[in-house]
N, C-alpha and C positions, 0 to 999 in steps of 0.2 A: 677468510682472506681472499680477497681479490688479485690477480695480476693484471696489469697494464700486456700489451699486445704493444714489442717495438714495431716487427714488422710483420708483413705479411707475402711468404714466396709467392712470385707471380706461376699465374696459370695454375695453382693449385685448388685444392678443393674449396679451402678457405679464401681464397681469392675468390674463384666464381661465386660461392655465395656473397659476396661484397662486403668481405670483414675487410677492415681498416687498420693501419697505425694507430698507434692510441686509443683504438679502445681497449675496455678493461675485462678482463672473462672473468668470470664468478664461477659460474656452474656450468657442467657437461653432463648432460640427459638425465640432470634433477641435481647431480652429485656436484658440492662443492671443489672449489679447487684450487689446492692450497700448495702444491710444489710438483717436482717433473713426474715425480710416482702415481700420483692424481693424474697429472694430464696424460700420461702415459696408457695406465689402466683404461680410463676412464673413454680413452680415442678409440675402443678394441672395435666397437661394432661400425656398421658399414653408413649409417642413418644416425646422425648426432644432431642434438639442440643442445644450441650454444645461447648459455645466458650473459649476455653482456651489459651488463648493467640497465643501460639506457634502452635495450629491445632484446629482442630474442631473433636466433637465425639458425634457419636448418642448412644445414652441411651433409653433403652424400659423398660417399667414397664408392672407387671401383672394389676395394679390395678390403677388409679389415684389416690387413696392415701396411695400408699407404696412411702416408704423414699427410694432416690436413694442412701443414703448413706455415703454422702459427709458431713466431720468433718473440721471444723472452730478453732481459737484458741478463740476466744470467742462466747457464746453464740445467742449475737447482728451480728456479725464479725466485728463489728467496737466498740468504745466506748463505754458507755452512755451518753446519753445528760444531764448536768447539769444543775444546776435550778439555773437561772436569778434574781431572785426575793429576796427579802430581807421582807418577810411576817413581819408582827410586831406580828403573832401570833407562828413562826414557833419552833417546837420544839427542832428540830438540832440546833439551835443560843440558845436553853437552857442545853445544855449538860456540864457536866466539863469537864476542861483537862484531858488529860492521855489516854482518852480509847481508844479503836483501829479504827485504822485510818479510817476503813471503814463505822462507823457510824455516823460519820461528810459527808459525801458525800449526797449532797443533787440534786435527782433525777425526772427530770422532761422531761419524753421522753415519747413520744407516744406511741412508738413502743410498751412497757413495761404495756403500760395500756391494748391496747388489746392483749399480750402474757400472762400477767403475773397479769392483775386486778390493778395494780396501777393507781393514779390520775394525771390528767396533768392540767396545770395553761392555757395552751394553748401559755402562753409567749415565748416558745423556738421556734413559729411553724411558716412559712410560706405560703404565698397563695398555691404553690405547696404542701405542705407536707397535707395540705387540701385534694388537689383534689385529692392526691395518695389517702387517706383515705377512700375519697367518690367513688373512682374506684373500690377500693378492697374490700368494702363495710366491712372498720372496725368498728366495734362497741367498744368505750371507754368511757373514765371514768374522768368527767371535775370537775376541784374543781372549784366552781365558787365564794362562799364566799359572793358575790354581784353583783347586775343590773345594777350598775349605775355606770356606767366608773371612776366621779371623785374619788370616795368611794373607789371603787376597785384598781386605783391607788395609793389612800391615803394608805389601808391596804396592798398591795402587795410592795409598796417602787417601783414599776418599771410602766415607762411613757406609756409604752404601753398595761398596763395593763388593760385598759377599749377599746382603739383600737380593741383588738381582740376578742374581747364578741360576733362581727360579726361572728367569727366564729363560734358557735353555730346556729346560724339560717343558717347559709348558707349545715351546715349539716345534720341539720332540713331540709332540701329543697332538699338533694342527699339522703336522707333515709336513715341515720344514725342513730342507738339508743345509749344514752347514760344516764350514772346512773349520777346523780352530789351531788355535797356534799359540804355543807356550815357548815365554823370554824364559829361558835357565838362567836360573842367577844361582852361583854357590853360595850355600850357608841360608838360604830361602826356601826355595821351592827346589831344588833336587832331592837327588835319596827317596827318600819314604813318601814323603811328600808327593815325587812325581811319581812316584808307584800309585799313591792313592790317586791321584787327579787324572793318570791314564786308566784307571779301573775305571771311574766315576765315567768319564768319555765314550772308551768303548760299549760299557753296558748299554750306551745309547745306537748303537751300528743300525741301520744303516741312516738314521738322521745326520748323527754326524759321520760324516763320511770320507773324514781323511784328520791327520793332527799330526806338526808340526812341530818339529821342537828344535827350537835355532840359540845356540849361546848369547850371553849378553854379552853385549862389544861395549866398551868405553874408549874417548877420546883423551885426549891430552889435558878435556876443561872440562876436570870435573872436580872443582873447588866447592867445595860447600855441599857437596850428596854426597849420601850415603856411601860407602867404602866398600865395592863387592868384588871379590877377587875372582881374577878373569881365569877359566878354565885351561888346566894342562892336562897331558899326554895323559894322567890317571885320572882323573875326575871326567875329563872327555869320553873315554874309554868306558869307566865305571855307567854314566848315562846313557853310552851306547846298549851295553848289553843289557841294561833294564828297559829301553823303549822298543830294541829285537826279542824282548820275551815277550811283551806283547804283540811285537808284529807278527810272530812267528805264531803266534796262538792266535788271531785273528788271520791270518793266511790258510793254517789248518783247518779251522773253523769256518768261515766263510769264502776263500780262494781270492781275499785279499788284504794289505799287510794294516793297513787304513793307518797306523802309527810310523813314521817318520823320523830319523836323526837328520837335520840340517847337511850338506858338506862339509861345513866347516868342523862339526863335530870329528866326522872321518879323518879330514885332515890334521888337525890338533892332535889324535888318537893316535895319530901315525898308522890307519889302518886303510886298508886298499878299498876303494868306492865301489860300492856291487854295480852291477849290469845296469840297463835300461830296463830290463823284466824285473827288476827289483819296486821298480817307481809306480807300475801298475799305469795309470790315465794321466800319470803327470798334476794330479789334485794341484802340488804345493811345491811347484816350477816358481813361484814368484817369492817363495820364500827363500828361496837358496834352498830346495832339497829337489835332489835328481837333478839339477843345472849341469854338472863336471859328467855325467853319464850320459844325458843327452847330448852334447857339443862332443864328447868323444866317440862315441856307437854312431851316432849322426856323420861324422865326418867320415870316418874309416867308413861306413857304408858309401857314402859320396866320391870318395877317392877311389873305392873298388872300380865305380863305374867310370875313371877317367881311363884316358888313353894316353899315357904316361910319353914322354916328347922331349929334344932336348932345348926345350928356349931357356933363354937365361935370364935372371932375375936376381939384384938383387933389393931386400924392401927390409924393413925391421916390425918388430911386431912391440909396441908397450900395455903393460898391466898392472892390476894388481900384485904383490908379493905373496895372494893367495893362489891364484887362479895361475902363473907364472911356470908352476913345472907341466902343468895342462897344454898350455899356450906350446912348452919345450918340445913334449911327444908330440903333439899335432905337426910342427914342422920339420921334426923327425921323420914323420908319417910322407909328409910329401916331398921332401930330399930323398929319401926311399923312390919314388916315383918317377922326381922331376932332379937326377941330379944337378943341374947345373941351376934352380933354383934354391938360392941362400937366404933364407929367415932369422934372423937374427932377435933373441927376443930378450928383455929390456923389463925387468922389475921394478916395481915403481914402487919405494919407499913413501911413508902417506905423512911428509914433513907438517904439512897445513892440520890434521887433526892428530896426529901421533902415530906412533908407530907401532903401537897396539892393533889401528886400523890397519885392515888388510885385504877388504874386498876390492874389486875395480871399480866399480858407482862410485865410491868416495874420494877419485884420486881427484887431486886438483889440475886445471891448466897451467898454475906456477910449479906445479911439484914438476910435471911434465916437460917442463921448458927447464929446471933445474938440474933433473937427474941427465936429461938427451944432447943438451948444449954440448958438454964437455964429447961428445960423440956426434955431432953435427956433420961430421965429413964423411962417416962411416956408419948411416944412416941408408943410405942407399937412393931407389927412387923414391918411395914412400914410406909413411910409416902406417900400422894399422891402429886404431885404440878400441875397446870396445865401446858401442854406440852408449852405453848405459853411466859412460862417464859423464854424458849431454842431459840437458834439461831437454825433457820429454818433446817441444815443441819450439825450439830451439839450438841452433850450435853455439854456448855458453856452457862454461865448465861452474860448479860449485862457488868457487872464488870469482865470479863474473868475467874471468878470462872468457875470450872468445875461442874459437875453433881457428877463425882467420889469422889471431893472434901470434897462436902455436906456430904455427905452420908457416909464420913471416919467422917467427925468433929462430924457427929450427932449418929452415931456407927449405926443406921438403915439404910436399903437401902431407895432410897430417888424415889419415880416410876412415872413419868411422864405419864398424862392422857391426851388424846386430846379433845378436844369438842362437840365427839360423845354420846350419852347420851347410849349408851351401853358400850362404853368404860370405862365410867366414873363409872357405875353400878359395871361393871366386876370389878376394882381395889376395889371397897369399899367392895364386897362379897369376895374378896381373890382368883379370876379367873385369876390369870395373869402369 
């Protein structure tokens, strides 16, 4: 495979040597090249020939990793790989109509797990896209769900989906590390099931190097799937202590826990969230496990070091109905400090997917503007939302509300906070 060359940064290396718009690269010092993993690799050394169809050009770098410069029309230069699979847990088959096109796209590419941290099923991969991996020595990120092939076909809907579970051990064997992460679904994959598939995992330490176990969440629109009833206070609890026997025996054994319960497990469980020493490196921060323990050790660390003052403030804070008694302490935390600053904070029921949903990513800009309205006057100067309710590159909610929307319907500015625990400090004290 060829790519076309959109443009080319001025002054760089590929500039000085007189590459072009328009042309096409084929090859980099003999090696084909066929998407960003290729041209990545393949740029490592200081001295490149560049085959472009119609000539060849040498390209010199100061440094092996300065960027020669070379712009693509996409990011990958080719596609994404699309996902195979027909999950009976998966959330895109619980969305409604209407919304934009691009959140129905369901993504299951390699490439993207070691660029970008996403999960791959392993279904879209074959032997070679393997051994590229284990050449280039990628380290990703496997959703595995389950050990046992016939199971893993039953919950994935695709025939090959317990075939390629080889591929974990064979990258176990080219030293590869990888994070993995299992949907619990009751009546599936818990109980025994996840007692085997975390045995099956850890034997692999330290390849795989962390695993994640996050509940299956269902929306309001799930007509027509499969029927899996969503985890309570016993079944939450019963999972905990089976994936703490193996953390606990992987902590003893090696001096870390590598097995993981979600937050939301905790919560559900109605049991108190360990420490930040519990999380070990943070592995599986983007799964929802250790998030509620780092924003809170993060923040009471960050507050220690203020110098507690009487300005006055008042501001409201909205969220999830998960994350909502987290949100309560923390401004607990700094009324403690700052008494004449009042936080007010603001649960945001999840009307647009159901009320099963309950993280903050999934709240909408109309839930937002319906639950706040009726409080518009006693909102204060602002309000905070987490940054995570926003499209990544973007101020756009879920439902295509805007950010500017909000904050017209609710007459306050509306200030989106990320999930650094100074950040989140800084908006509540009035630092922004």
């Amino acid at each position: 495979m060829s790519v076309v060359i959109t443009s080319v940064t001025e002054r760089s290396p590929a500039a000085k040597a007189g590459v072009k718009a328009g042309e096409t690269l084929a090859a980099i010092n003999g090696h084909p090249i066929n998407d960003a993993l290729d041209y990545g690799f393949y740029c490592y050394e200081r001295t490149l020939t560049l085959d472009l169809v119609t000539r060849t050009v040498k390209v010199r770098k100061k440094d092996d990793y300065d960027d020669i410069g070379l712009n693509f029309e996409t990011y990958l230069m080719d596609k994404k790989h699309s996902c195979r699979n027909k999950c009976v847990f998966c959330f895109i088959d619980q969305l409604p109509p209407g919304m934009r096109e691009t959140l129905y796209f369901k993504d299951d590419d390699s490439r993207l797990s070691f660029l970008q941290g996403s999960y791959i099923t392993l279904t879209n991969m074959t032997d070679s896209d393997i051994e590229r991996i284990i050449k280039m020595k990628l380290n990703v990120n496997v959703s595995v769900h389950t050990t046992d092939p016939e199971l893993r076909k039953k919950m994935l809907c695709n025939r090959f989906a317990g075939d390629v579970l080889r591929y974990i051990k064979q990258m176990e064997e080219g030293g590869i590390t990888m994070n993995c992460q299992i949907v619990l679904c009751r009546g599936y994959n818990d109980g025994e099931h996840l007692r085997k598939t975390l045995s099956d995992l850890t034997e692999l330490y330290p390849a795989v190097q962390s695993v994640a176990v996050v509940p299956f969440g269902a929306t309001k629109f799930r007509e027509g799937l499969p029927q899996i009833q969503l985890h309570d206070k016993q079944s939450a609890g019963e999972a905990i202590d089976i994936i703490e026997s193996f953390g606990d025996a992987m902590l003893e054994k090696y001096g870390e826990r590598v097995v993981y319960p979600a937050d939301e497990l905790f919560i559900t469980a109605g049991r108190e969230l360990p420490p930040s020493e519990y999380y070990g490196s943070f592995d599986q921060y983007e799964n929802g496990v250790g998030m509620w323990a780092y924003l809170r050790d993060g923040f009471a660390d960050e507050l220690a070091e203020c110098e507690g003052d009487g300005r006055e403030l008042h501001i409201s804070s909205a969220t999830g109905v998960l994350a909502a008694p987290l949100m309560v302490q923390l401004a607990g935390l700094v009324k403690d400090k700052f008494p004449n600053v009042s936080i007010t904070v603001y649960p945001i029921s999840n009307d647009f997917f159901g009320h099963t949903v309950t993280v903050a990513g999934l709240v909408t800009g109309g839930d937002l503007i319906n639950r706040l309205t009726p409080h518009k006057h006693e909102l204060g100067e602002y309000v905070i939302i987490p940054r995570s309710m926003l499209k990544a590159d973007e101020d756009i909610f879920l439902d295509d509300v805007t950010l500017a929307q909000v904050s017209e319907a609710l007459g306050v500015p509306v200030i989106p906070a990320g999930g650094e625990p100074e950040e989140l400090l800084s908006a509540m004290l009035g630092e922004i």
